[in-house]
C-alpha positions in Angstrom: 0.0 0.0 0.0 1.1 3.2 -1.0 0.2 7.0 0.1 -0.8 9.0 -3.1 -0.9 13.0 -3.4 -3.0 13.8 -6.3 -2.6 17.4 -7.5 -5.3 19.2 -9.6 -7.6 16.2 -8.0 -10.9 17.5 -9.9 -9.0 17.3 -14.1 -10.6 14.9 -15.6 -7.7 12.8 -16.1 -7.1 12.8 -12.5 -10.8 11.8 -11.9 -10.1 8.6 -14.0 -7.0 8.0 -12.5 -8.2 8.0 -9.1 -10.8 5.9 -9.7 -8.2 3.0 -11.2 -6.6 3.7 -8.0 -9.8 2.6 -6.0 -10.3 -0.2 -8.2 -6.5 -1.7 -9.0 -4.8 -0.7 -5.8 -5.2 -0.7 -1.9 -3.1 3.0 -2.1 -4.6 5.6 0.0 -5.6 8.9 -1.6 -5.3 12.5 -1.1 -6.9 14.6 -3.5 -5.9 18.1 -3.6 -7.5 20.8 -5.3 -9.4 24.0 -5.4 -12.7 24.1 -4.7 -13.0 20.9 -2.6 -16.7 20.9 -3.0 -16.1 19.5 -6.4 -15.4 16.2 -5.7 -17.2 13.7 -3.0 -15.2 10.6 -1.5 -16.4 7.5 -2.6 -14.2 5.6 -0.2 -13.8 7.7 2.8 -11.5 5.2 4.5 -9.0 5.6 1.5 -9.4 9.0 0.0 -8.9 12.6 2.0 -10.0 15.3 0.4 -7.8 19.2 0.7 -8.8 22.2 -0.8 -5.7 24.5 -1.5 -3.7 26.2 -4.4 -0.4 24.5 -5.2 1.1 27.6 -4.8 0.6 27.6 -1.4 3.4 26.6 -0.4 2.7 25.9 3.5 -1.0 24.4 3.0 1.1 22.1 0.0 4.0 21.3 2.3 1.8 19.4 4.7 -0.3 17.8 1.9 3.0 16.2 1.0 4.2 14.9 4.4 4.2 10.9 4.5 3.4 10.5 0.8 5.3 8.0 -1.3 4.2 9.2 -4.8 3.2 12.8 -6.2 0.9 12.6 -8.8 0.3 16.2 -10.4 -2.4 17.2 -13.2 -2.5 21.0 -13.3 -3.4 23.1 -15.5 -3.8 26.6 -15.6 -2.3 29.8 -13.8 1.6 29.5 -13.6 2.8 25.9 -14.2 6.1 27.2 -14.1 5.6 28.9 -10.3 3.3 25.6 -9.8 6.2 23.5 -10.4 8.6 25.0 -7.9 6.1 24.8 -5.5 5.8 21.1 -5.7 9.8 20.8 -6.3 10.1 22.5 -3.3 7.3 21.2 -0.8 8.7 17.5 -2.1 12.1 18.2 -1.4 11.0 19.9 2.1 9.0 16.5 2.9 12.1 14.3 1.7 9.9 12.7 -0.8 11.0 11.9 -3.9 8.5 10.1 -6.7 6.7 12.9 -9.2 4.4 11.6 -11.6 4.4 15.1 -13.5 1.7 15.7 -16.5 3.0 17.8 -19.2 1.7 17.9 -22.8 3.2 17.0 -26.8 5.5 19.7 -28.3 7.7 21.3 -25.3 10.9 19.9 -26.8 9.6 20.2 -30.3 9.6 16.7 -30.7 5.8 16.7 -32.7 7.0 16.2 -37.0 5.1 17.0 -39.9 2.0 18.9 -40.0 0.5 17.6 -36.9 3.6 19.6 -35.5 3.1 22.8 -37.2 -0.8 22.9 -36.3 -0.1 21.5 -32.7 2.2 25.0 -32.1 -0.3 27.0 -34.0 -2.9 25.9 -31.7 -1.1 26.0 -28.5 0.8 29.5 -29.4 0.6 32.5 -27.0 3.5 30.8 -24.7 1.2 27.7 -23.8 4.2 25.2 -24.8 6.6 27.7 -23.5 5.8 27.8 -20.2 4.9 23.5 -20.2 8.3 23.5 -21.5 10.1 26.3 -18.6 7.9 23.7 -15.8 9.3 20.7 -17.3 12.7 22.1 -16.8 12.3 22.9 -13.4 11.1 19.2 -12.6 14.4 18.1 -15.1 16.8 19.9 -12.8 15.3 18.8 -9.5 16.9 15.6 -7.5 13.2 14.2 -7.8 12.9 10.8 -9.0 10.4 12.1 -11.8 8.8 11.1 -14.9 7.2 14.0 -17.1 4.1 12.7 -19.2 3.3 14.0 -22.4 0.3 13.1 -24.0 -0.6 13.8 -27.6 -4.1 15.1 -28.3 -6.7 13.7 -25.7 -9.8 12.1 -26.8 -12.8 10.9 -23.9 -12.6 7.6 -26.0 -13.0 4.3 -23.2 -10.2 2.9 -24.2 -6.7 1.4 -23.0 -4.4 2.0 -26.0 -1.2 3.7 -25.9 2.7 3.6 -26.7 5.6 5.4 -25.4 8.6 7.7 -27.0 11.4 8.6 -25.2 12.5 12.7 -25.4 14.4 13.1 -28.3 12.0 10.5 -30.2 9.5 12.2 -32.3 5.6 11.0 -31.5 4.0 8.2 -33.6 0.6 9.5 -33.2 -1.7 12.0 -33.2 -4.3 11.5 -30.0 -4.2 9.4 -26.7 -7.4 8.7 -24.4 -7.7 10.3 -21.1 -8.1 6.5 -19.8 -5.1 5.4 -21.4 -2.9 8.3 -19.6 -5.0 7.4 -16.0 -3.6 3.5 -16.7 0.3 4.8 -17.1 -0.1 7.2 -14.1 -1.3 4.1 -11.8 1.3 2.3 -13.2 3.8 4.3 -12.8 2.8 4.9 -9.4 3.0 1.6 -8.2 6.3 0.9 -9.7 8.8 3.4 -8.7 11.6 2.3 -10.7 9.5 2.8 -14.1 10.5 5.5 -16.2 12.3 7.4 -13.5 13.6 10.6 -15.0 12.6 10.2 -18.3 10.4 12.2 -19.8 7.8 10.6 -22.0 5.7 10.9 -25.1 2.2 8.7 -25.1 0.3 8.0 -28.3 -2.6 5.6 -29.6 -0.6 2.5 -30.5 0.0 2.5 -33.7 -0.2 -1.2 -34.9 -0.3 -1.1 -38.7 3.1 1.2 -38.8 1.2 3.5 -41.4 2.2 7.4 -40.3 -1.3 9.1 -39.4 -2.7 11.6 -42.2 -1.6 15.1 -40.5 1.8 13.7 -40.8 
């Protein structure tokens, strides 16, 4: 049994992810978020429910103590400033496993036209400042793995493969389910993927290249 810190608790990825948590795992949960009211324990002997800003850095600092894994999906505001909070509050609490969610294109790694659309559609420093966070998790001492999902679809399915940084992506979309299975994975094995930072993709199975490439 392990103690998981979920961060941005109410994103919708996070929802799914905590409830393979429930379902796959005996780990006990805290959910952190904003607006607590949001969300309702369904298993009040494993889940604990905080309502605070990451940025907080005292309210986060105890939300951290006695955890074994950090699993953060924010979005919004400053993910850069959000990302030395957590660095911070987890090096504070001597705990050292991040499950970081990032998204495709910080490192430019997306070819093709699918690439040239992706930054047209995420311009106005969206990538930049994924990419200035995921730098700050890069030089911590945290044994992290950054998560990069292509294009998210509410499809139920479990279908996904992995790129390494440096690799380009293989596809175009990934299901939010798929990225709540690799989360609760990673989590429970703490040797997977530590500091790598990863691309996730619908398998691609026939090894055609998908049409916006």
């Amino acid at each position: 049994m392990s103690n998981v810190l979920i961060l941005g608790a109410a994103g919708k990825i996070a929802r799914l992810a905590t409830q393979l948590f429930l379902d796959r795992t005996d780990d006990k949960l805290t959910l952190y978020l904003r607006r607590a009211n949001r969300l309702t324990a369904t298993d009040e002997q494993r889940e604990k429910l905080i309502d605070g800003d990451t940025i907080d850095e005292t309210k986060l600092s105890a939300a951290v103590k006695g955890q074994d894994v950090v699993y953060a999906n924010l979005a919004g505001g400053n993910i850069e400033a959000q990302a030395k909070s957590v660095v911070k509050a987890m090096d504070a609490a001597n705990v050292k496993r991040l499950i970081w969610i990032s998204t495709l294109g910080i490192y430019d790694e997306v070819p093709g036209k699918f690439g040239q659309w992706n930054h047209q559609m995420l311009d106005g420093g969206y990538l930049e400042t994924y990419a200035a966070a995921a730098k700050v998790i890069e030089a911590s001492d945290l044994d992290y793995t950054i998560v990069r999902p292509a294009w998210l679809t509410n499809t139920d399915e479990i279908d996904y493969e992995l790129t390494q940084k440096g690799e380009p992506f293989k596809g175009t979309e990934v299901s939010r389910k798929s990225i709540a299975d690799l989360v609760v994975k990673l989590a429970q094995d703490p040797t997977q993927e530590v500091h790598h930072s990863i691309g996730v993709n619908k398998a691609n199975t026939d090894g055609a290249k998908p049409a916006w490439y």
